[in-house]
C-alpha positions, 0 to 999 in steps of 0.5 A: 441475374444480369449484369450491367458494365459501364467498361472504360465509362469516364465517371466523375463522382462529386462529393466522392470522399465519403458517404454515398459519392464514396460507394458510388465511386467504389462500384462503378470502378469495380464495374469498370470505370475509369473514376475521378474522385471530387471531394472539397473534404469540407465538414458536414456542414461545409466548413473546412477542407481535408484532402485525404478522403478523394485520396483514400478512395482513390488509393482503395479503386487502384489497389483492386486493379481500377483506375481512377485519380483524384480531384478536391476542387469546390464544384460550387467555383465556377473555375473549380467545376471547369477544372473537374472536367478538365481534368477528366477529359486531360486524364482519360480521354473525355468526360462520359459520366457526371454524377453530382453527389456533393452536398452540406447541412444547416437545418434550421426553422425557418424563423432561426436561419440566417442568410449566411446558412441559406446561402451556403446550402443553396450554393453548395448543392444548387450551383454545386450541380448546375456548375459541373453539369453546365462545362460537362454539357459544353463538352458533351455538345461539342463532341455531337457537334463535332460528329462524334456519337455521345451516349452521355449520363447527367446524374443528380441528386435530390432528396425526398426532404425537397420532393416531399417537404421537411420542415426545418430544411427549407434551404436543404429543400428548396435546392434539392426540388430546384435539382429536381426541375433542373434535371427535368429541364436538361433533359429535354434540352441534352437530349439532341446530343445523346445525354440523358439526364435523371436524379436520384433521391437517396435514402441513406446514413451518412455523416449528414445524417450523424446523430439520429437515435436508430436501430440496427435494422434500420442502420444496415437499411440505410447502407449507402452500399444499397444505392451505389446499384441505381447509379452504377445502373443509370451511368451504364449503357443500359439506361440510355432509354431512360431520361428525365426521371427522378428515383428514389432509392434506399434499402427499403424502396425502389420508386419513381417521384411523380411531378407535378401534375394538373390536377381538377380544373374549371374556367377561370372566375373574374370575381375575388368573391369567388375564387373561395368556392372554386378553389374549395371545390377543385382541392376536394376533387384533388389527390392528396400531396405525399408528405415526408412523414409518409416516406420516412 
């Protein structure tokens, strides 16, 4: 089997204190990377904050031999996100990998959900992305611009509850297909100054996820250990020929989430009396969307 190396690759992990930002961190250490570890230390829900857990994997990546340092600025703050990268770049030299990871929960039906836990979600995960990977491209620009060669890595995260529809998540996914589209969209606009730009919907039990009745078999499925690989994969060298994809990723699967596509087609109606037939016709010709419950 080979092997990939992301050796003296600068790493920043969001949301890197626990769950899968924590197994992220761990295995790109181990595979030579130099980590800095963000973690705001809120509760599942965003509340809160505990510097302990950055702290912890930090202290886990250097008694192993790695190098890393850690980091608990809230990456949806404008300024907390230009500190992040800041301190990537003061610490190690320069900023090569941004993998976004942070994330928060308040599931609610839409009728229940209040403005407050639409907006927090929004922000954490939405801004939460666009704000590190907006001064992590500056950075990666600047360098190109400059003369220097980049071979830079953008890694975000979605969720299948955004690609595929979950209900009682409309906030969760509304942001998670938002990262989709801006992912698709960085890549083609970083791509000039060497930085691909991907996503990952993971499949895994963290405290996100806390709570759900399951079993052994499914529990061990849902490692985040088994979706540390993809990462380590896409912040390596070796994935420097693939950009604007979006990859699901668990113990269970290995895919590639199609986006949107033009489907059937015909010439536009000029009469409201017509449009019911046209629609019909063409939704009968079309493919079935992929549901949620068809990947759970």
């Amino acid at each position: 089997m080979s092997e990939v190396s992301c050796q003296d690759r600068v790493c920043v992990v969001t949301g890197g204190g626990r769950g899968l930002g924590r197994e992220y961190a761990l295995l790109l250490a181990q595979h030579g990377a130099q980590v800095v570890v963000n973690d705001l230390g809120a509760s599942r829900d965003g509340t809160g904050g505990d510097s302990g857990p950055a702290h912890d994997v930090v202290d886990e990546i250097r008694a192993k031999g790695g190098q890393a340092v850690a980091n608990t600025d809230d990456v949806s703050s404008w300024a907390g996100a230009a500190r992040l990268v800041a301190q990537a770049v003061s610490t190690f030299g320069r900023l090569d990998v941004l993998v976004n990871n942070a994330g928060i929960l308040r599931d609610r039906m839409l009728f229940s959900m209040s403005e407050q836990e639409w907006d927090d979600v929004i922000r954490v995960h939405l801004k939460g992305t666009f704000a590190p990977s907006h001064h992590a491209a500056a950075h990666w620009r600047e360098r190109s611009k400059a003369g220097e060669r980049v071979d830079a890595r953008l890694i975000n995260t979605t969720s299948v509850s955004g690609l595929y529809a979950n209900p009682g998540q409309a906030n969760y996914g509304s942001a998670k297909a938002g990262i989709a589209a801006f992912t698709q969209i960085a890549a083609q606009e970083l791509g000039r100054y060497g930085v691909t730009v991907n996503a990952i919907a993971p499949g895994a039990l963290t405290r996100l996820t806390e709570g759900l009745t399951i079993t052994d078999e499914i529990r061990s499925a849902f490692s985040p250990a088994l979706v540390a690989p993809v990462i380590t994969w896409l912040a390596s060298a070796d994935s420097a020929d693939v950009t604007g994809q979006v990859i699901e990723a668990s113990g269970l699967v290995l895919a590639i989430a199609e986006g949107w596509h033009r489907g059937p087609a015909t010439e536009p109606v000029t009469s409201a009396g017509e449009v019911g037939e046209a629609v019909r016709r063409l939704l009968a010709d079309a493919r079935p969307r992929t549901l949620f419950h068809d990947v759970s």
